[in-house]
Wavefront OBJ file of the C-alpha trace (Angstrom):
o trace
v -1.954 -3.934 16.623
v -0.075 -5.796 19.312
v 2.561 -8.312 20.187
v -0.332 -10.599 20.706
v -1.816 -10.138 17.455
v 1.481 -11.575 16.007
v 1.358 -14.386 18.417
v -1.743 -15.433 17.176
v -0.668 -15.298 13.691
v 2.225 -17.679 13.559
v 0.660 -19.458 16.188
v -1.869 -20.173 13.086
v 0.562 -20.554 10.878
v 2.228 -23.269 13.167
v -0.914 -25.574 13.163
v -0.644 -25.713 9.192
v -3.400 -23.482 8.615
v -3.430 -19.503 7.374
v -4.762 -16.630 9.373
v -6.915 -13.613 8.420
v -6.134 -10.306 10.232
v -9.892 -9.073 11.084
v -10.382 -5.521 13.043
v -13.164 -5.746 15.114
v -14.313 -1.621 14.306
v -15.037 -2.507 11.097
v -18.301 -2.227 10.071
v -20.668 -4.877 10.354
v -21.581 -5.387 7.186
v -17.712 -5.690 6.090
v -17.319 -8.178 8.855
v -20.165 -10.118 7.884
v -18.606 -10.086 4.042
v -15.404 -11.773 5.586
v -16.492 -14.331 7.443
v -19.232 -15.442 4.455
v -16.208 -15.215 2.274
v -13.979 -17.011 4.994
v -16.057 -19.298 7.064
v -13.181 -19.945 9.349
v -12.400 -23.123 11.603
v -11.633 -20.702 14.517
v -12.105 -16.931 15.428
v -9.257 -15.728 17.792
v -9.258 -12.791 19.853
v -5.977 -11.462 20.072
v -7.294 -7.579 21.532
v -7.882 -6.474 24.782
v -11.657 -4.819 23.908
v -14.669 -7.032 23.789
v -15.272 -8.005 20.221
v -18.708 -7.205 18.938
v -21.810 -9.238 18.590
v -20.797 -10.668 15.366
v -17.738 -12.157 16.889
v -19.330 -13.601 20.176
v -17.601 -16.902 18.662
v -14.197 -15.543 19.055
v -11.558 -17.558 21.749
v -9.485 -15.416 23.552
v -6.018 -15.643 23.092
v -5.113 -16.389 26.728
v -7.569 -19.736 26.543
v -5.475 -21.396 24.319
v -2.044 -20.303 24.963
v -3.110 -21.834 28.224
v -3.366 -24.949 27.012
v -0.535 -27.790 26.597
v 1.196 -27.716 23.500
v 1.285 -31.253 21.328
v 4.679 -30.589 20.191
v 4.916 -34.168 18.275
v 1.637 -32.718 16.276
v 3.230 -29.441 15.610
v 6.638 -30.870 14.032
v 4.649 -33.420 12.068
v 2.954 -30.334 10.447
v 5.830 -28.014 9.805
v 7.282 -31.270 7.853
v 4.341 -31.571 5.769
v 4.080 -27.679 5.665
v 5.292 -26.656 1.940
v 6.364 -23.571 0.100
v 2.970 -23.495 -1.849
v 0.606 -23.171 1.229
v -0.964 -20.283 2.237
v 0.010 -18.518 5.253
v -2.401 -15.183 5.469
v -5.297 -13.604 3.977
v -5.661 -10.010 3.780
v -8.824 -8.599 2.273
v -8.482 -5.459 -0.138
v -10.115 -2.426 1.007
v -13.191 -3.128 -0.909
v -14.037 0.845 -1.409
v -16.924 -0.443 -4.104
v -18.330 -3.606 -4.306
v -17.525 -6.883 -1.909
v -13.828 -7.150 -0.229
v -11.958 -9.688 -2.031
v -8.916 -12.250 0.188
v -5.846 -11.911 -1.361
v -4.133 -15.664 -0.445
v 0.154 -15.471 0.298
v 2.091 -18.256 0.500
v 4.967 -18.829 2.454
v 7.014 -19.241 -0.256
v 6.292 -15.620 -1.635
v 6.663 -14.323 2.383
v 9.723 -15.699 2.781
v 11.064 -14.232 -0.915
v 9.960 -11.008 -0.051
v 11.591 -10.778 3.536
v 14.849 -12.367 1.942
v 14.964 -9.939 -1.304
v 14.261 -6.789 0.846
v 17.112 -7.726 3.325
v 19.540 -8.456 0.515
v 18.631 -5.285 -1.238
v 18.754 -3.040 1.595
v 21.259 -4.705 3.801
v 18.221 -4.831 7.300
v 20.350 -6.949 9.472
v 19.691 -8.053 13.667
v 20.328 -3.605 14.366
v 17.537 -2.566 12.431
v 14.343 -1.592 14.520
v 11.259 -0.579 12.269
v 8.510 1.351 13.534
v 5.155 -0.259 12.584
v 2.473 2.366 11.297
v 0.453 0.145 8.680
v -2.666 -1.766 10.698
v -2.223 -5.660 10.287
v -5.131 -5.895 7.995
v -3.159 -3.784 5.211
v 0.049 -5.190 3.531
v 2.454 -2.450 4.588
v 2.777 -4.367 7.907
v 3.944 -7.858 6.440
v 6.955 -6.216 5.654
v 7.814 -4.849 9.459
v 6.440 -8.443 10.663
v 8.123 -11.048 8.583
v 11.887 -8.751 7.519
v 11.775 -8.596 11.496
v 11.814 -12.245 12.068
v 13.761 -12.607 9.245
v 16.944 -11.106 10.593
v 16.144 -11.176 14.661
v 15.615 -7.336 13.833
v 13.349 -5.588 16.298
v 9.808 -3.829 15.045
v 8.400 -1.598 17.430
v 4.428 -1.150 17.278
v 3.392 2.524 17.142
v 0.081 3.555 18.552
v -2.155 4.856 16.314
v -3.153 7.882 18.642
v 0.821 8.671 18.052
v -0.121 10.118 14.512
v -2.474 12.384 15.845
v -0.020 14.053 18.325
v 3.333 14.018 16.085
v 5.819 15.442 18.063
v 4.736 12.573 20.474
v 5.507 10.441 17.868
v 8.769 11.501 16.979
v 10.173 11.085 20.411
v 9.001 8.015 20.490
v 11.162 6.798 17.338
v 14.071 8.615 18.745
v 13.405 7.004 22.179
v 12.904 3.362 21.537
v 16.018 4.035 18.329
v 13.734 3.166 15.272
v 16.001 4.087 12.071
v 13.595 1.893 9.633
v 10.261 3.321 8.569
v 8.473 1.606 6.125
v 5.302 3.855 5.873
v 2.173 4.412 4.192
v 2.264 7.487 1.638
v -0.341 9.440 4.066
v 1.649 9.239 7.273
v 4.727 10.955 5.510
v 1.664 14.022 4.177
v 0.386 14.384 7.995
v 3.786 15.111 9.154
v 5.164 17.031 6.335
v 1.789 19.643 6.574
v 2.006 20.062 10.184
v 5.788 21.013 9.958
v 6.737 18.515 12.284
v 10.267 18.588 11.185
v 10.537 22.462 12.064
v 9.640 21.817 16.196
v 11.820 18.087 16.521
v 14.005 15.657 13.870
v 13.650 11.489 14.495
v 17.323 11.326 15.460
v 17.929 8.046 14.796
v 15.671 7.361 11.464
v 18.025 6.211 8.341
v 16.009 4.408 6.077
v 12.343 6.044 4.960
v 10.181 3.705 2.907
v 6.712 4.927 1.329
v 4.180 2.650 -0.762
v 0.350 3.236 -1.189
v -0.042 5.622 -3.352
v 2.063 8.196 -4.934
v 4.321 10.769 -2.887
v 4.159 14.165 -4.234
v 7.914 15.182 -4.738
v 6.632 18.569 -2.651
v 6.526 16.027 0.721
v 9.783 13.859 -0.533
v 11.588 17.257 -0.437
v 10.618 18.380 2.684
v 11.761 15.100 4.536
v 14.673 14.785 2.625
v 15.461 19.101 3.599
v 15.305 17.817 6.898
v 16.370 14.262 7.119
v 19.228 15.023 4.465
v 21.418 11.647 5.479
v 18.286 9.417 5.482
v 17.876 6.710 2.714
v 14.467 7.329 1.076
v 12.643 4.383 -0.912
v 9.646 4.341 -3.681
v 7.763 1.293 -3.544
v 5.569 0.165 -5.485
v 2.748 -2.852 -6.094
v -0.171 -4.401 -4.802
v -1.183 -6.231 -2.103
v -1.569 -9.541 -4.724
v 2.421 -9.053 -5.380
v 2.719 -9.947 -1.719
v 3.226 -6.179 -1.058
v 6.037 -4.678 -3.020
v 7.416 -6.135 -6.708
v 9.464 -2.786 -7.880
v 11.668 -0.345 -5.868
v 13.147 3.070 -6.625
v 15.861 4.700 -4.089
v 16.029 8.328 -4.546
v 19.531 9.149 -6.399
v 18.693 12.216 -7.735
v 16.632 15.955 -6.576
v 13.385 16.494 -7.978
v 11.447 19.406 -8.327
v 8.079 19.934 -6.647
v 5.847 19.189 -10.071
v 8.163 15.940 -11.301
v 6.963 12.347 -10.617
v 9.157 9.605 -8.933
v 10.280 6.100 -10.618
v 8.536 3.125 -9.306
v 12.526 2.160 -10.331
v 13.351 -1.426 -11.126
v 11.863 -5.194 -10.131
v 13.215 -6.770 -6.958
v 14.881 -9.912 -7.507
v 13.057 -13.331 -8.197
v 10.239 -10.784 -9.575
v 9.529 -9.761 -13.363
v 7.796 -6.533 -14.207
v 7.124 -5.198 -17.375
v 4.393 -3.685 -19.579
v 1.573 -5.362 -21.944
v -0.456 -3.754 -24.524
v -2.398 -5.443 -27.208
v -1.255 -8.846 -25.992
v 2.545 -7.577 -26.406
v 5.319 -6.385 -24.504
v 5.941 -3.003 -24.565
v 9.738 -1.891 -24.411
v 9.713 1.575 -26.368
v 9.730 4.578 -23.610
v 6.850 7.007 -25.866
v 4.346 3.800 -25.317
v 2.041 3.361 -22.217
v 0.939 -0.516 -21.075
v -0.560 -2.299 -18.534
v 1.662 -2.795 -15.510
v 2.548 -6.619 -15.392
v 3.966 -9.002 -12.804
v 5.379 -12.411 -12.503
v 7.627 -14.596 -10.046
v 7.884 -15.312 -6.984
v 5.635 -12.704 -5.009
v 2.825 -13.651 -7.178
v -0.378 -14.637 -4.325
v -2.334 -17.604 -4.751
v -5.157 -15.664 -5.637
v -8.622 -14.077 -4.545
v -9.753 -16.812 -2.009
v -13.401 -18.861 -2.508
v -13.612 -16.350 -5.802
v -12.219 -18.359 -8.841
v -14.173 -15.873 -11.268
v -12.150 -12.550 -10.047
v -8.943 -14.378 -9.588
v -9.305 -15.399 -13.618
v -9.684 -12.068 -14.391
v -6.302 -11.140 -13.267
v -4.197 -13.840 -12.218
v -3.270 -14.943 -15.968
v -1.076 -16.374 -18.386
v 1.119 -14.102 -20.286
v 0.018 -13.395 -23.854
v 3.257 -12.622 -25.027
v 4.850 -15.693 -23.877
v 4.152 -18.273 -27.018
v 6.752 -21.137 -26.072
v 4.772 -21.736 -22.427
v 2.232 -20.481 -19.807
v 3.596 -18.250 -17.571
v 1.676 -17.068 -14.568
v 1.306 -13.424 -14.274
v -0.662 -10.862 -12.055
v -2.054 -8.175 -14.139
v -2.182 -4.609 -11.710
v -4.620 -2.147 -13.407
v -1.816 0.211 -13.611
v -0.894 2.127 -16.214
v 2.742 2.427 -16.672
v 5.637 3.818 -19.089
v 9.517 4.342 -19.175
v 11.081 7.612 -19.110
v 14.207 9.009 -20.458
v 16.453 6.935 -18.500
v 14.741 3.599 -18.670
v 13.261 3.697 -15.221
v 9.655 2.730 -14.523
v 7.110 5.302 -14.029
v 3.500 5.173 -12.929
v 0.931 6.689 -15.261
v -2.381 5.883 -13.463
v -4.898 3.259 -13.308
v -6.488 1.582 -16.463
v -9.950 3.153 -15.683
v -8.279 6.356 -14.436
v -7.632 7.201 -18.350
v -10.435 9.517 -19.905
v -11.385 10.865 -22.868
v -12.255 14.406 -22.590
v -12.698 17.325 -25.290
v -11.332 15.087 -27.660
v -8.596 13.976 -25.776
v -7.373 11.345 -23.543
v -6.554 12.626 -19.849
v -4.737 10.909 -17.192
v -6.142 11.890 -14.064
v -3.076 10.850 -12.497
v -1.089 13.599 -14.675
v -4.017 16.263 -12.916
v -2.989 14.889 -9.091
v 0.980 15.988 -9.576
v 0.187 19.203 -10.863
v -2.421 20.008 -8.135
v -0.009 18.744 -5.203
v 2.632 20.545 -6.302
v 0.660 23.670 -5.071
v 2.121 24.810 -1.984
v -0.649 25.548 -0.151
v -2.654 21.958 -0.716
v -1.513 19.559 1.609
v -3.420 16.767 -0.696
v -5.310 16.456 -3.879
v -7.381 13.988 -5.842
v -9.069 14.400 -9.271
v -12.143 12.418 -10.362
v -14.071 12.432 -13.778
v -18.132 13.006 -14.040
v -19.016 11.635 -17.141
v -22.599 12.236 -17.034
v -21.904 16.007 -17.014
v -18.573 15.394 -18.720
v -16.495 17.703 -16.308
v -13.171 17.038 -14.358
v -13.549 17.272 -10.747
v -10.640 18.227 -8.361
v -10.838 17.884 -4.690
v -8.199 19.230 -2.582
v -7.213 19.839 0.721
v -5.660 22.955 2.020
v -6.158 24.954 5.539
v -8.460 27.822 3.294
v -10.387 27.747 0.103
v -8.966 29.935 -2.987
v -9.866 28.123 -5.954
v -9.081 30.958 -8.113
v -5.326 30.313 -6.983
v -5.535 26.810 -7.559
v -7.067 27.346 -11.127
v -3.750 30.114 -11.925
v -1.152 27.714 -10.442
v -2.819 24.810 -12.549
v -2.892 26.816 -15.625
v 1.212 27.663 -15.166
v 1.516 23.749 -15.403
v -1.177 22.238 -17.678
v -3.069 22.290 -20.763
v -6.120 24.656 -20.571
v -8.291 21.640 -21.168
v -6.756 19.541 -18.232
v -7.739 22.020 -15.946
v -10.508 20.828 -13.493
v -14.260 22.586 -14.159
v -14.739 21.881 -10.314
v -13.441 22.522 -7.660
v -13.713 21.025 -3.966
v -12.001 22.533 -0.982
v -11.781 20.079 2.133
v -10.194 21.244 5.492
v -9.546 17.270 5.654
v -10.182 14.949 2.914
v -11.837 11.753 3.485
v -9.735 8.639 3.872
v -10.660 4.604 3.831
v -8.910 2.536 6.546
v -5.670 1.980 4.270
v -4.475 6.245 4.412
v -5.481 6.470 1.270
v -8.036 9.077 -0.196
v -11.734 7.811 -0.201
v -12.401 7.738 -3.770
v -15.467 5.834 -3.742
v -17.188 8.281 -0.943
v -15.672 11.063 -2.939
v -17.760 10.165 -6.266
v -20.990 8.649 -4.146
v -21.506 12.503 -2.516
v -20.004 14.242 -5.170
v -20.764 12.920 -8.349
v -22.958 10.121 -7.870
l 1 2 3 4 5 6 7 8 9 10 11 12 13 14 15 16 17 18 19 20 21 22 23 24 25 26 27 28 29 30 31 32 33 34 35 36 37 38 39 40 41 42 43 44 45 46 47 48 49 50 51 52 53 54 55 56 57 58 59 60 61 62 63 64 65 66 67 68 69 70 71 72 73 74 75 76 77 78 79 80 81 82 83 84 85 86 87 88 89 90 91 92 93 94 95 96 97 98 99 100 101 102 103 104 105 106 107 108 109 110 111 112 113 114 115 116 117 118 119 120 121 122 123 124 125 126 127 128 129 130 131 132 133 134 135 136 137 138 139 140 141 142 143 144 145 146 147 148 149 150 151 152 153 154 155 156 157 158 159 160 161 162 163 164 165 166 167 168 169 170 171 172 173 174 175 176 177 178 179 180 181 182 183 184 185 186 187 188 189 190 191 192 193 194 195 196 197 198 199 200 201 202 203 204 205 206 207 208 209 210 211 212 213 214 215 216 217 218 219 220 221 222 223 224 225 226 227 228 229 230 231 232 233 234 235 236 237 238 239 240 241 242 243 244 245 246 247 248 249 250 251 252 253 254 255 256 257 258 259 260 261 262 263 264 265 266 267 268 269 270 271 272 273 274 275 276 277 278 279 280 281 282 283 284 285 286 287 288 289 290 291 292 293 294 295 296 297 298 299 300 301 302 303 304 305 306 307 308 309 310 311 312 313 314 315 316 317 318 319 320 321 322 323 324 325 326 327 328 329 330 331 332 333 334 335 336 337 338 339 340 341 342 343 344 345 346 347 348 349 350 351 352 353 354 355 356 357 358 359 360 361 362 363 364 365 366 367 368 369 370 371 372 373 374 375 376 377 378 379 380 381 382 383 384 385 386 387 388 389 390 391 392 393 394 395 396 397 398 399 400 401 402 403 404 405 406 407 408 409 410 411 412 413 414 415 416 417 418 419 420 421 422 423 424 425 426 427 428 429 430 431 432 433 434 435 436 437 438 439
């Protein structure tokens, strides 16, 4: 992650084609996955380290910013540049089975930079500290709302996260009040008690996507950071990174689960089941989207994009383009949007159908488990928890899960992790999870 890296980027973007962010530590095989996929017209080397033998092709950066620019060429593209064509790439993490390339156009870039600033008011003052890696949606957002309004995004080094207080003076120092975070960055701070040693003076604005935020973290930032504006967003990197939005209005308790909230602007989200819309708040359906954020699809895989990049069966009169998430959603009381878990995270168990998800809140509202993920074995039918916490008392975990939920919903086994494991994205490592655990 580096100024450079972004220089390469719309330097891509400004010869008409579309770029693909590529880390070099990956592993090999993933690498090799990409470029198969890919097969690009040019391999760039925007880092400083020697890429590995894979990438021997790659130009560095400084070779061809050397070189004269044809300025005639490069207005003759942007003219014949439209809305429609692609501008990145960014492969999924690919925890099980081969990566897929989510395609963006500009169109849906440029929608999403323009509905966040409208919605939040960003303006030229706002300076965003970068945490997501530029291979993981999160960062399109500090890139592109950046350049948007001449606003300033300040790259964080990733060795920052490991030394917090480090990091916090660096947001103070170089006056970053816009964070637009993954969910595990907020969790590392909030369980080392960052906020109890030194405050980010200057942050106002706290965004979190990802996964979910146990209300336990929200409430510690917001104890400490009681002025700051704190955001729930939600949707998938084939949304072009965010389609709903929540801002916190209201206190929660530890156990309770946030609103994804309401659709941005230019986006539609609602709920299908049985080829219907759902609008009745007691009834669960698949989490829907259409509009403008909507990505070309899965790139050099027309058989995967089909299977989720659709036409709306409730929409008889014409064919309306839709992305279809996986997620599980539902309205509560109010009429707000709230995430129930994936499709295959529902299970049938005893006799009855489990969310998994509905497991997760209860386990990290325990105070003394910094993170938590629950997994089903079906071969043995048992629920599986795994949870991370600085010592192991499952017989505590069991009592406080008992206080919360149905005798049958509590996990048969238990896993105690000093650290759990994590794929490049923050989020827990579900796939290595059930591959050592469950198999």
């Amino acid at each position: 992650r580096s100024k450079e890296s972004v220089s390469a980027f719309l330097s891509v973007a400004a010869s008409g084609n579309f770029y693909v962010p590529l880390d070099f530590t990956l592993p090999e095989i993933r690498i090799k996955s990409i470029l198969e996929k890919v097969d690009p017209a040019l391999i760039i080397n925007a880092a400083r380290a020697t890429p590995p033998a894979l990438l021997q092709s790659a130009v560095p950066l400084g070779l061809l910013e050397a070189a004269p620019a044809d300025s005639p060429l490069i207005e003759s593209i942007a003219k014949s540049t439209d809305s429609e064509s692609p501008l990145y790439c960014i492969f999924t993490s690919g925890s099980t089975g081969s990566p897929k390339g989510v395609l963006v156009s500009h169109r849906s870039v440029i929608n999403m930079a323009e509905r966040f600033t409208e919605t939040f008011g960003f303006d030229k003052n706002t300076v965003f500290g970068n945490q997501a890696p530029f291979d993981f949606d999160v960062s399109v957002k500090d890139i592109y709302i950046a350049l948007k309004n001449g606003a300033r995004a300040e790259i964080l080094e990733r060795q920052l996260f490991s030394a917090p207080k480090l990091l916090i003076e660096r947001l103070t120092e170089r006056g970053v009040n816009t964070a637009i975070w993954s969910v595990s960055a907020m969790k590392i701070l909030s369980a080392l008690k960052t906020f109890d040693k030194v405050l980010p003076k200057t942050l106002k604005t706290v965004m979190f996507s990802g996964e979910t935020l146990p209300c336990k973290v929200l409430n510690d930032w917001k104890s400490h950071l009681p002025q700051a504006r704190f955001v729930n967003l939600y949707g998938p990197t084939e949304i072009t990174c965010n389609c709903t939005y929540y801002v916190v209005d209201r206190p929660f308790e530890d156990d309770d689960a946030l609103p994804i909230g309401r659709a941005f602007d230019n986006m539609r989200v609602f709920l299908l089941a049985d080829g219907r819309e759902i609008t009745d708040k007691n009834e669960a359906g698949e989490i829907c989207v259409s509009g403008a954020g909507l990505a070309l699809g899965y790139y050099n895989d027309p058989q995967k994009t089909a299977e989720v990049f659709t036409a709306n069966p409730a929409c008889r009169g014409w064919s309306e383009p839709i992305y279809r998430t996986g997620d599980i959603g539902r309205y509560n009381e109010r009429g707000e949007l709230m995430f129930a878990g994936r499709r295959d995270s529902q299970v049938k168990y005893m006799g009855f159908r489990i969310e998994l998800g509905e497991i997760e809140i209860a386990a990290n509202a325990i105070s003394f488990i910094s993170s938590a993920c629950c997994l089903f074995d079906d071969k043995r039918e048992q629920l599986c928890l795994f949870y991370q916490a600085e010592k192991k008392d499952d017989a505590a975990v069991r009592a406080a899960l008992a206080k919360t939920l149905p005798r049958f919903m509590v996990p048969t086994r238990l896993y105690h992790f000093e650290k759990l494991p994590e794929n490049r994205t923050g989020k827990i490592d579900r796939a290595a999870l059930r591959r050592e655990y469950i198999g």
